[in-house]
C-alpha positions as CSV (number, residue, x, y, z in Angstrom):
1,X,-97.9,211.4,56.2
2,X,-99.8,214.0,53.9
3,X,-101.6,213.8,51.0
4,X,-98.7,213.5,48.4
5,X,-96.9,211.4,50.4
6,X,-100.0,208.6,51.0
7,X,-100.6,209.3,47.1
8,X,-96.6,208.2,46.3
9,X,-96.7,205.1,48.6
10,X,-99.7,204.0,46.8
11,X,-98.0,204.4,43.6
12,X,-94.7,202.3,44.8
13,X,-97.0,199.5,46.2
14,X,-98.9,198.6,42.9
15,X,-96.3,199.2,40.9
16,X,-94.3,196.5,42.9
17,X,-97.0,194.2,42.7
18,X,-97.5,194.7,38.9
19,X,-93.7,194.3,38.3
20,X,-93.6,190.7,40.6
21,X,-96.9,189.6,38.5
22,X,-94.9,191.1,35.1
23,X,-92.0,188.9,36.4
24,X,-93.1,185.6,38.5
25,X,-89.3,184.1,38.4
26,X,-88.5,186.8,39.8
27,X,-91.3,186.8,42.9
28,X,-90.7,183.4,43.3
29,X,-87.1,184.1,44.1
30,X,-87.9,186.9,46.6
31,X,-90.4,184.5,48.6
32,X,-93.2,185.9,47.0
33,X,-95.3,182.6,46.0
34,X,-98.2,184.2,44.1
35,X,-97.4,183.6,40.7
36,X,-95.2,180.1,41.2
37,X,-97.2,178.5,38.5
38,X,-96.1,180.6,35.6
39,X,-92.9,182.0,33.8
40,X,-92.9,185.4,32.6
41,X,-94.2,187.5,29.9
42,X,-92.2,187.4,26.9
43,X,-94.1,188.3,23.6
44,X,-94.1,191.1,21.5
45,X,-97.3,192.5,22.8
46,X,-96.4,192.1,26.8
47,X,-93.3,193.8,25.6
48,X,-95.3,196.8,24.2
49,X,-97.7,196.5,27.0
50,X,-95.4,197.2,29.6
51,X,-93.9,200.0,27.5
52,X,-97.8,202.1,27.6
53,X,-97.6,200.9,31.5
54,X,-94.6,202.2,32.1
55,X,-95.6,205.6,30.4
56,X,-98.8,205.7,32.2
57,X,-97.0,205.6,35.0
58,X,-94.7,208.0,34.7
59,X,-98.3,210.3,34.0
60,X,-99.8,209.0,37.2
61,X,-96.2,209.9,39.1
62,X,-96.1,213.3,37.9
63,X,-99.4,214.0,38.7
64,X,-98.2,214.3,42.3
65,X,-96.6,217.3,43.4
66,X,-93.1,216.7,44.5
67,X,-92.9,220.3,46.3
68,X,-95.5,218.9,48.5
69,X,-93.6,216.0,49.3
70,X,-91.1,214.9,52.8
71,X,-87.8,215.6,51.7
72,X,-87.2,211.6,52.3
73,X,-89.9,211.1,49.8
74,X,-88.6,213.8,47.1
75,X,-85.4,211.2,47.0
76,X,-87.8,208.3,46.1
77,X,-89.9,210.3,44.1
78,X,-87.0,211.7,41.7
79,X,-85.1,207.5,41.9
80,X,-89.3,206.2,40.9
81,X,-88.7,208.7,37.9
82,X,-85.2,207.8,36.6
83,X,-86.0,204.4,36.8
84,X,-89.5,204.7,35.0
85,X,-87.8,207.3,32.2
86,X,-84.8,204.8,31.3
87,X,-87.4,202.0,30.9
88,X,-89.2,204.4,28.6
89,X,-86.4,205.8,26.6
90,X,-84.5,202.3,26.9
91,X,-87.9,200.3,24.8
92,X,-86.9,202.0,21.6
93,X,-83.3,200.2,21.4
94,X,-85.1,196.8,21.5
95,X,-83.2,194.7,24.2
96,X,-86.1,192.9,24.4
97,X,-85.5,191.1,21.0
98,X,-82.1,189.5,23.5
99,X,-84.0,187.5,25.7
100,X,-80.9,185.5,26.8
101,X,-77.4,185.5,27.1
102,X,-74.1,183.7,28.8
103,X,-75.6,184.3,32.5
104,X,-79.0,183.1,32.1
105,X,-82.3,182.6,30.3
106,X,-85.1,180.3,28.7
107,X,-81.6,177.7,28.9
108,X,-81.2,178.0,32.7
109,X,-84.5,177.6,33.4
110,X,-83.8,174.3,35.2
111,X,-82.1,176.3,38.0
112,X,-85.3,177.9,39.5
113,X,-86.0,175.0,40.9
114,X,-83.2,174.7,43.1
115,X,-84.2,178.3,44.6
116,X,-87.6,177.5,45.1
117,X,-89.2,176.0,49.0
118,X,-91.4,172.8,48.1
119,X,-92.8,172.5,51.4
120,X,-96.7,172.3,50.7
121,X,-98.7,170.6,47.9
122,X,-99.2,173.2,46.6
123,X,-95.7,174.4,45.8
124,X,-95.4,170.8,43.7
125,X,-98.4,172.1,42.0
126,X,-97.0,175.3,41.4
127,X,-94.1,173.7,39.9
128,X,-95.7,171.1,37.7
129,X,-98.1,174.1,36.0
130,X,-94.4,176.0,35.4
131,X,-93.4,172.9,33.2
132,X,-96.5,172.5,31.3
133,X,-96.0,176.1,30.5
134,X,-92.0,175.8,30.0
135,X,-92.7,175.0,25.8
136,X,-94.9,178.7,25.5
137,X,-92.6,180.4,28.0
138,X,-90.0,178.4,24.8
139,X,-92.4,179.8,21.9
140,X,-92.0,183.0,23.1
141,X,-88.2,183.3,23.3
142,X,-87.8,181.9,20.3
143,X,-90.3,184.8,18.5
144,X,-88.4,187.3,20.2
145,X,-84.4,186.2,19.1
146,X,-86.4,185.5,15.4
147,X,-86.9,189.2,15.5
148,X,-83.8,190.0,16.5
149,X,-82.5,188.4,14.1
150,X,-84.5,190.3,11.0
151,X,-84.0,193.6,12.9
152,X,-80.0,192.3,13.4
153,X,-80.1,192.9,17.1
154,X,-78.0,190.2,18.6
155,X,-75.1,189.2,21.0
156,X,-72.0,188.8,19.1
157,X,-70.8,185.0,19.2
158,X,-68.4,185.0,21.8
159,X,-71.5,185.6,24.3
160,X,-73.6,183.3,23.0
161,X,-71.1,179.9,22.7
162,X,-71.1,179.2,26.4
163,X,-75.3,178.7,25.6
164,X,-75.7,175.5,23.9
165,X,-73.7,173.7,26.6
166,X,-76.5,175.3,28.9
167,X,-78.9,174.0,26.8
168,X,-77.3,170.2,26.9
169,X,-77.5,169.9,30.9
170,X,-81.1,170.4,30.4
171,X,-81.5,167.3,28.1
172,X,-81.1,164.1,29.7
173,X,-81.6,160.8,28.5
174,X,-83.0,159.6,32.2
175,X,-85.8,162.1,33.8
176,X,-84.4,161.5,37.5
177,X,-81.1,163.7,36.2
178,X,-83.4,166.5,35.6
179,X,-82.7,169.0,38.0
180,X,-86.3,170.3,36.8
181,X,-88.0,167.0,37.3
182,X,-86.1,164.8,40.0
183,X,-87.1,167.2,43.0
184,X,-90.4,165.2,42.9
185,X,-89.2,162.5,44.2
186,X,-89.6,164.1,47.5
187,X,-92.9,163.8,47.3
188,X,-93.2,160.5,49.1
189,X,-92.2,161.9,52.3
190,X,-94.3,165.0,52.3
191,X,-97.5,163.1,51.7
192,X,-95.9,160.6,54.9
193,X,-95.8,164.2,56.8
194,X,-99.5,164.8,56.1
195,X,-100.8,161.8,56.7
196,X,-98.6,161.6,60.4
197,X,-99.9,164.9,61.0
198,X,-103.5,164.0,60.1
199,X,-102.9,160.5,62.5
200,X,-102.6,162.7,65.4
């Protein structure tokens, strides 16, 4: 691997690190359990954040020279820029003030749960800190759709009437039908696992 390669791969890696920490849902999906105690980053300055990031790195990318590159690594190089370039050119139409919709969202946030391993303390941990954050992670969504409404960027209503159903299955008059709540009830048996395993 030369120069320009080594430089590229660089790139890739801690850019896929700083988009699993930019989107911990999202990492936590893929198995990666580093940021299992937080949601993502929602407000308007993380939004504009990421925007300068993404721009930066579209500098740092073509800083490298692509006739230097492995043909293999050309294709990456040129896919790394189209993807980097639509984020750019895609921040000034605001999708960002739509932070939900009919497939998901701040209203389906009960369903991570039910993706996530809870195999160690820690993971219960994890998840407890995610629901002490859940009303900011709520603050946040909120500010955004409240722009969206004074800029008059949002879903028309046939999108958006499937939602507050969404929204009821969260609330629950009894906690042990939260899907977010009731999976600690399996914590019993993993303390009875540790203690077993410390016996022996």
């Amino acid at each position: 691997m030369n120069e320009a390669d080594k430089t590229l791969h660089e790139l890739f890696a801690a850019e896929w690190d700083y988009q699993l920490e930019q989107y911990p849902t999202w990492a936590s999906r893929l198995g990666d359990r580093r940021w299992n105690d937080r949601w993502g980053y929602r407000s308007l300055d993380a939004v504009d954040k990421r925007h300068s990031h993404h721009i930066e790195v579209l500098t740092k990318l073509r800083a490298i020279k692509r006739e230097e590159l492995s043909p293999s690594d050309r294709t990456n190089y040129d896919l790394f820029q189209k993807d980097y370039e639509n984020e750019v050119e895609g921040h000034q139409y605001r999708w960002h003030l739509i932070p939900l919709n009919q497939l998901g969202g701040v209203q389906t946030a009960d369903e991570l749960a039910h993706a996530l391993r809870f195999e160690t303390l820690k993971d219960y941990d994890d998840w407890l800190a995610r629901l002490h954050a859940l009303p900011a992670y709520i603050e946040e969504t909120t500010a955004l759709m409240r722009e969206g409404i004074k800029q008059q960027i949002m879903l028309p209503k046939i999108v958006l009437e499937r939602i507050p159903a969404q929204i009821d299955h969260q609330i629950v008059s009894d906690p042990k039908e939260s899907r977010s709540i009731n999976l600690l009830a399996t914590l019993p048996a993993l303390f009875l696992k540790r203690i077993a395993c410390v016996s022996l």
